[in-house]
C-alpha positions as CSV (number, residue, x, y, z in Angstrom):
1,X,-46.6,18.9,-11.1
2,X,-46.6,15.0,-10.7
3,X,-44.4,13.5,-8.0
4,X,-43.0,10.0,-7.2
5,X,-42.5,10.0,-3.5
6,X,-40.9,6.9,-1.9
7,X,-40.1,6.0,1.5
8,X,-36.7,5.0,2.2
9,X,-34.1,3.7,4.5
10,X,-31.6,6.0,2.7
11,X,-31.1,7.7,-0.8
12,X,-28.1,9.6,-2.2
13,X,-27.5,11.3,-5.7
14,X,-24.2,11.0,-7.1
15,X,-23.0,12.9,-10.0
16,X,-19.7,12.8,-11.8
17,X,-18.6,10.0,-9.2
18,X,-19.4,12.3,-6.1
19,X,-22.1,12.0,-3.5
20,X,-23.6,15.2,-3.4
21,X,-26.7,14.5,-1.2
22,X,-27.3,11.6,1.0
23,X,-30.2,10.9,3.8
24,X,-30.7,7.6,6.1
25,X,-34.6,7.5,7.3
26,X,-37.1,9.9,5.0
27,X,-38.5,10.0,1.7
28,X,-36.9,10.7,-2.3
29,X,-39.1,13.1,-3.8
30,X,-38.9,12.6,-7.8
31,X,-41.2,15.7,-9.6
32,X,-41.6,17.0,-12.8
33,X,-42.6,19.9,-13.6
34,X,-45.0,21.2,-16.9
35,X,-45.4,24.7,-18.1
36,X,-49.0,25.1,-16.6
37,X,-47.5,24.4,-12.8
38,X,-47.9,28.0,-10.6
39,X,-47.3,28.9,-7.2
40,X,-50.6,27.3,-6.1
41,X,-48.9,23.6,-7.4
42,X,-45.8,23.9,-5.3
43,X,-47.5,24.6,-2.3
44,X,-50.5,22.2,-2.7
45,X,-47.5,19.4,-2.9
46,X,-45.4,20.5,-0.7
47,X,-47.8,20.5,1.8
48,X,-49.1,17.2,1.1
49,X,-45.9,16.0,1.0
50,X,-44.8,17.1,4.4
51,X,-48.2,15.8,5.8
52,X,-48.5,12.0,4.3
53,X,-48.7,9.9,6.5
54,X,-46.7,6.8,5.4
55,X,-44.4,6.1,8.4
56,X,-45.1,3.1,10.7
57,X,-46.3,4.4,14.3
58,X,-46.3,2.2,17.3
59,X,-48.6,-0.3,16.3
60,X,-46.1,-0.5,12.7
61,X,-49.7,1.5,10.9
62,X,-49.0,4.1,8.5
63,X,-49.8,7.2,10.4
64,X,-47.2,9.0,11.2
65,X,-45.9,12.2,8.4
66,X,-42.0,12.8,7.9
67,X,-42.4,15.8,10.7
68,X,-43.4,13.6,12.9
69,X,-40.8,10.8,12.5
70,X,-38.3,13.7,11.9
71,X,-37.2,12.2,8.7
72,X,-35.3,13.8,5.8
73,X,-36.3,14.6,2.0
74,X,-34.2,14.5,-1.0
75,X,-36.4,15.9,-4.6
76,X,-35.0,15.2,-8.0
77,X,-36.2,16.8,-10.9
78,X,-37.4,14.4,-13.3
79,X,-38.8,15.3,-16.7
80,X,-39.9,11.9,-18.2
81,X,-42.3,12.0,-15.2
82,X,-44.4,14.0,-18.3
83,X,-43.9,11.1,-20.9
84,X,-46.8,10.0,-22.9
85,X,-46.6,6.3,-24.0
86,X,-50.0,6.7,-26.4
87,X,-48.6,6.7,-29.7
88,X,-45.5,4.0,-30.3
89,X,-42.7,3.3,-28.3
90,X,-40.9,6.4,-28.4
91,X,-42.2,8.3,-25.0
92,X,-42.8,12.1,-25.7
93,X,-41.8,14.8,-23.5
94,X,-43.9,18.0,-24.7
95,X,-45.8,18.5,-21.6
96,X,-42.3,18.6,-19.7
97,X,-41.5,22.0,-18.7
98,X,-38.4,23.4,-20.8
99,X,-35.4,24.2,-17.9
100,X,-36.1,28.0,-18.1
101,X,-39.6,27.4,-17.0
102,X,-38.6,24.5,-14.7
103,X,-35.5,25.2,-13.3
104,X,-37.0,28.3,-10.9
105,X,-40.3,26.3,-10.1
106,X,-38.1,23.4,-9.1
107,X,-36.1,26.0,-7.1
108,X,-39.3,27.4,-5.3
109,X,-40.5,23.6,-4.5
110,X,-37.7,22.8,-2.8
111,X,-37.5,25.6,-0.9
112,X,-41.2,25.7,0.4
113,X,-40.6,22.3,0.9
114,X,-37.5,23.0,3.6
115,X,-40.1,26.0,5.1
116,X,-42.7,23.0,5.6
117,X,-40.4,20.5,6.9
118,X,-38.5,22.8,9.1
119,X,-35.1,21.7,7.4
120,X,-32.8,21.4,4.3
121,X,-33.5,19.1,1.6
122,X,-30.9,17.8,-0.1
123,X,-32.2,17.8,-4.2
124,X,-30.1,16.4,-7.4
125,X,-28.6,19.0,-10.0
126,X,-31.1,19.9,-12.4
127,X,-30.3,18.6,-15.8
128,X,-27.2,16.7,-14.9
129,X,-26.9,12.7,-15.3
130,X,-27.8,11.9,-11.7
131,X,-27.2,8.4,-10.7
132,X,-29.7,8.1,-7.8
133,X,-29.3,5.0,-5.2
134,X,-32.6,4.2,-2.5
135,X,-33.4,1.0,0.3
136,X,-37.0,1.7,-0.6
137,X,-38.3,0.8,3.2
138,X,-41.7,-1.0,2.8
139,X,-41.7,-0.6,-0.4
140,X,-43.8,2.3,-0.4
141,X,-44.2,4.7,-3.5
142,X,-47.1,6.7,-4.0
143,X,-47.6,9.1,-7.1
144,X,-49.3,12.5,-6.5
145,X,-50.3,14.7,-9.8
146,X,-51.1,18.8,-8.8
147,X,-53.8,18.6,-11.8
148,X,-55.4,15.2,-10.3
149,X,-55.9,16.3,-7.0
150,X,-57.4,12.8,-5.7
């Protein structure tokens, strides 16, 4: 599993003109998903996730974790997360998980992600054309990859 999180002011998903997930203060998870990921990848990240420490404390340092500013999560499946640029300029997807392997791994991520955070995340629909809208507060983005464990 590779992941784009990024802390943000606020972040919504809108599909077919409607806003069907919205936070203000928390992160926008972005993960893809390849046929290799197991249970063992969705709760590696999700507990990494839940324990970064990339909010501001009192002294405005990055050590605080989204538990302990309270903030809210929003994850977005995203396939071309997988895309290999090597050969041309056309990206390739074949390491992207196909939906019926991705869709119930997705499913499990989020919700062990709600277990660790103690809360519902809001999340895209899988597949759909998501327009996705963030105030990236910092900017801070940082990419995790389950098989890269760095």
């Amino acid at each position: 599993m590779k992941a784009v999180i990024q802390r943000v002011s606020e972040a919504s998903v809108t599909v077919d003109g409607k806003i069907i997930s919205t936070i203000k203060k928390g992160i926008l998870v972005l993960v893809g998903i390849e046929n290799e990921d197991t249970n063992e990848d969705i709760l590696w990240l999700s507990g990494k996730i839940s324990r970064l420490r990339i909010f501001g404390d009192e002294d405005g340092i990055m050590n605080k974790s989204i538990l302990d500013v309270g903030g809210d999560a929003i994850v977005v499946s995203q396939f071309t997360l997988h895309a290999s640029t090597k050969k041309g300029n056309r990206p390739s997807y074949i390491k992207a998980a196909k939906p019926d392997i991705a869709i119930p791994i997705y499913e499990q991520f989020v919700e062990q992600l709600q277990v660790d955070l103690g809360k519902k995340v809001g999340t895209g629909i899988f597949g759909a054309d998501m327009k996705v809208s963030l105030l990236n507060d910092g900017p801070v983005t940082i990419l995790i990859d389950t098989k890269n464990k760095e």
